[in-house]
C-alpha positions in Angstrom: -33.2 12.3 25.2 -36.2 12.6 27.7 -35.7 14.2 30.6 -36.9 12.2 34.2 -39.4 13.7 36.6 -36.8 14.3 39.0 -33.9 15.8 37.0 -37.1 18.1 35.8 -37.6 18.9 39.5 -34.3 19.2 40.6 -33.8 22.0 37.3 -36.9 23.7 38.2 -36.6 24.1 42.4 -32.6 24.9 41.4 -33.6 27.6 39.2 -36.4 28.9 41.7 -33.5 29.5 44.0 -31.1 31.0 42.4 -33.2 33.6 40.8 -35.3 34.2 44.2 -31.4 34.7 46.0 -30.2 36.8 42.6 -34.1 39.7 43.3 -32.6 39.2 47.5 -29.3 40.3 47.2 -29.7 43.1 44.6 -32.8 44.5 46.5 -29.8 44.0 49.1 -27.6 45.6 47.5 -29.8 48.8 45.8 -30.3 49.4 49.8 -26.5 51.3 49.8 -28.6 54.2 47.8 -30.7 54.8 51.2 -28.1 54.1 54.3 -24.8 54.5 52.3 -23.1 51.6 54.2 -21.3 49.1 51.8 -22.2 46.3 54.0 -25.1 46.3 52.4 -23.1 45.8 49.0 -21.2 42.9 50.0 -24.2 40.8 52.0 -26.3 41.3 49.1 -23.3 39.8 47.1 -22.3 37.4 49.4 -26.2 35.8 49.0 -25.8 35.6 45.9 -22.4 34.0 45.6 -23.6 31.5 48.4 -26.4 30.4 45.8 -23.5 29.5 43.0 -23.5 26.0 43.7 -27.2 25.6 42.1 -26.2 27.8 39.3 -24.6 24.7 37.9 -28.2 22.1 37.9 -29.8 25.3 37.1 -27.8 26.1 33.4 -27.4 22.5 33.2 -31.6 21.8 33.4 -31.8 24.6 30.8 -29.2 23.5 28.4 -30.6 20.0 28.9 -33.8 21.0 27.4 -31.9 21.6 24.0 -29.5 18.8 23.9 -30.6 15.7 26.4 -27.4 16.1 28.3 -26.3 19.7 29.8 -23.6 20.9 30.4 -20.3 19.2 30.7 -18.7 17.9 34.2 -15.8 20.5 34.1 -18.4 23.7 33.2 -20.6 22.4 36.1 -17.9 22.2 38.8 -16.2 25.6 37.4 -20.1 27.7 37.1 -21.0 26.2 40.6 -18.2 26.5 42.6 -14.9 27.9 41.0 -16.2 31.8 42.9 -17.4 30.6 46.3 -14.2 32.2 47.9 -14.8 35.4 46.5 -18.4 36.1 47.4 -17.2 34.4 51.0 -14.6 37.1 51.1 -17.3 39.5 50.8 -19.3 37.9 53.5 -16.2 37.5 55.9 -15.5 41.6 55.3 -18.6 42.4 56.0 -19.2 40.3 59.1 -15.9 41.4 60.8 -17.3 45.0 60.5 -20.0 44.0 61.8 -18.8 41.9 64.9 -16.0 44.3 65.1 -13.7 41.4 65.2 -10.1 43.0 65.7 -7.7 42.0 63.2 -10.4 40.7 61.0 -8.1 41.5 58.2 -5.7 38.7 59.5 -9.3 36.3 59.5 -10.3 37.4 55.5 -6.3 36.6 54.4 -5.7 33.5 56.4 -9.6 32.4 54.1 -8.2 33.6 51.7 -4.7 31.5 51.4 -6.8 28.0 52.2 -9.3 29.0 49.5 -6.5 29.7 46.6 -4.8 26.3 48.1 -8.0 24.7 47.4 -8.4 26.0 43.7 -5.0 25.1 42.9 -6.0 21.4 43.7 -9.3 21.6 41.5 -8.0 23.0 38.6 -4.9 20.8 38.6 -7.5 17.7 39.1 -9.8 18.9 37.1 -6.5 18.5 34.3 -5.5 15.7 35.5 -8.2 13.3 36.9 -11.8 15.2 37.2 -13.5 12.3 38.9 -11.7 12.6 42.4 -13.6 15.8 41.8 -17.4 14.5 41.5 -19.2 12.2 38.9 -22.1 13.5 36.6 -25.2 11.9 38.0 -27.1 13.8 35.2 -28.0 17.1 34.1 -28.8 18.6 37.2 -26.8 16.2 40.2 -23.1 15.4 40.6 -21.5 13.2 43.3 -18.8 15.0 44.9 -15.8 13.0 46.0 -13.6 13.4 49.3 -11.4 16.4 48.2 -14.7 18.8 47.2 -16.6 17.8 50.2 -14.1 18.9 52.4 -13.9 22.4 50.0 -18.0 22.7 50.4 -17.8 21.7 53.9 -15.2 24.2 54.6 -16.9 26.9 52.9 -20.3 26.2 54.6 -19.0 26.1 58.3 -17.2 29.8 57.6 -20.4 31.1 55.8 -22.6 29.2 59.0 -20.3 29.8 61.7 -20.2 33.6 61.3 -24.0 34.1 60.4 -24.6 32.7 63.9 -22.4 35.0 65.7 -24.0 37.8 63.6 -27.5 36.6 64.7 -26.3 35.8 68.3 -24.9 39.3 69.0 -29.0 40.6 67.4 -30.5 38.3 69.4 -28.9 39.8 72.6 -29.5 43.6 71.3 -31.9 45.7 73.8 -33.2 47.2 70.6 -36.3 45.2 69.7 -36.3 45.2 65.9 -32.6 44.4 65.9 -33.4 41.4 68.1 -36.3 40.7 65.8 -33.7 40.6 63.0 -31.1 38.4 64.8 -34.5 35.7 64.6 -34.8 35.8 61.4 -31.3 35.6 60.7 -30.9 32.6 63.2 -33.6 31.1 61.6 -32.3 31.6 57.9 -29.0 30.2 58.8 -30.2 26.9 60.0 -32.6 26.0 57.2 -29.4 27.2 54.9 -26.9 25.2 56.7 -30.4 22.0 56.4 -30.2 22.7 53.1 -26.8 22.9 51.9 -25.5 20.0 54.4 -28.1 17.6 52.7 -27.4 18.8 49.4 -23.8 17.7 49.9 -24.6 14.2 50.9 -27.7 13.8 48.5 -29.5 15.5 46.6 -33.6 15.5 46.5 -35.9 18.5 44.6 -38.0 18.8 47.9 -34.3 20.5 49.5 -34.3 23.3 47.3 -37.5 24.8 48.9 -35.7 24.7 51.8 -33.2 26.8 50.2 -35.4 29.4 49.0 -37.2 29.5 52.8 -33.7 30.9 53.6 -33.3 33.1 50.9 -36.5 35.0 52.0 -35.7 35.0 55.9 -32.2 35.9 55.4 -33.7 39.0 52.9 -36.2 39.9 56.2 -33.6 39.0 58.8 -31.2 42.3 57.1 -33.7 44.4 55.8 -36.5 44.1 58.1 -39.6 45.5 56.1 -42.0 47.3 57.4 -45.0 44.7 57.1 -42.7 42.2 59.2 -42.5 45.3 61.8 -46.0 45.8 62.1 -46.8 41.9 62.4 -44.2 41.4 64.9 -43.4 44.7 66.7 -46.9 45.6 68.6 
């Protein structure tokens, strides 16, 4: 079975993203060698983890290419979306240290709880009825119905939400390059939240370069390198 231009696409810019957001959060992540802060660790991981739901179109485009079909509804929702909470986890530890939010602790278990509620109901509709779940569109593209919307929705506003009181607390920093950061950050958090909010509703290959714009500013907005210092910081 032939695949159509824009399950091809969608496969293609899908994979572009996830493995431009795997190289961002491990050169995230190898940065713990220099500073020895395990934030870096877990916002290296948490870009990653964000990136999971196109891990699904991406396998699925690849496995497509063999067999005309991909991968089967239930191994697309479970590869995409199954570990959102825990790379969120990681995000939502780091950013309380960050922020210094007292009793962040409280914040991470109370995610936590509503995230294991939430897998509970997947897994026991995925038994019992998938599509409430989402419909296979085709190898790459699912429609979601009511119940994961809300799940991706939820997920997004937390991951959003706290990356613009991150880049909000930068932008109003006396110290110029962490102001500079807090742009880059602002910016990488609004085409992410563009990207991923459209991706939700419906899905077009042209979105996914969106998605990998964010990748890179968010990757600049943490790490700052020194080329993006010397363009900006005169």
């Amino acid at each position: 079975m032939a695949l159509d231009n824009i399950t091809i696409l969608n496969g293609v810019f899908s994979l572009i993203f996830v493995i431009i957001s795997f190289i961002v959060g491990i050169k995230m992540m190898l940065k713990y060698k220099v500073f020895k802060d395990r934030a870096f660790i877990l916002v290296g991981l948490a870009w990653i983890g964000i990136s999971e739901p196109w891990w699904s179109p991406s396998i699925g485009f690849l496995v497509a290419l063999i067999n005309g079909t991909g991968i089967s509804l239930e191994a697309y929702l479970i590869i995409g979306y199954v570990l959102l909470p825990f790379f969120l986890t990681a995000w939502l530890i780091a950013i309380t240290e960050f922020l210094d939010i007292k009793k962040g602790n409280i914040i991470v278990m109370i995610y936590i709880i509503i995230s294991i509620i939430f897998e509970i109901l997947i897994f026991y509709f995925m038994v019992t009825d998938i599509s409430v779940l989402a419909v296979k569109l085709s190898p790459t593209d699912i429609d979601f119905g009511t119940l994961f919307q809300i799940y991706l929705i939820f997920n997004l506003t937390i991951f959003i939400i706290t990356g613009f009181m991150f880049a909000i607390k930068s932008l109003r920093s006396n110290n110029p390059e962490v102001k500079l950061k807090g742009k880059f950050l602002f910016i990488a958090f609004i085409t992410y939240l563009v990207g991923s909010a459209i991706e939700i509703i419906y899905t077009f290959p042209q979105n996914r370069l969106i998605l990998v714009l964010s990748a890179i500013l968010y990757y600049i907005g943490f790490i700052l390198p020194e080329w993006i210092k010397k363009q900006f910081l005169k």
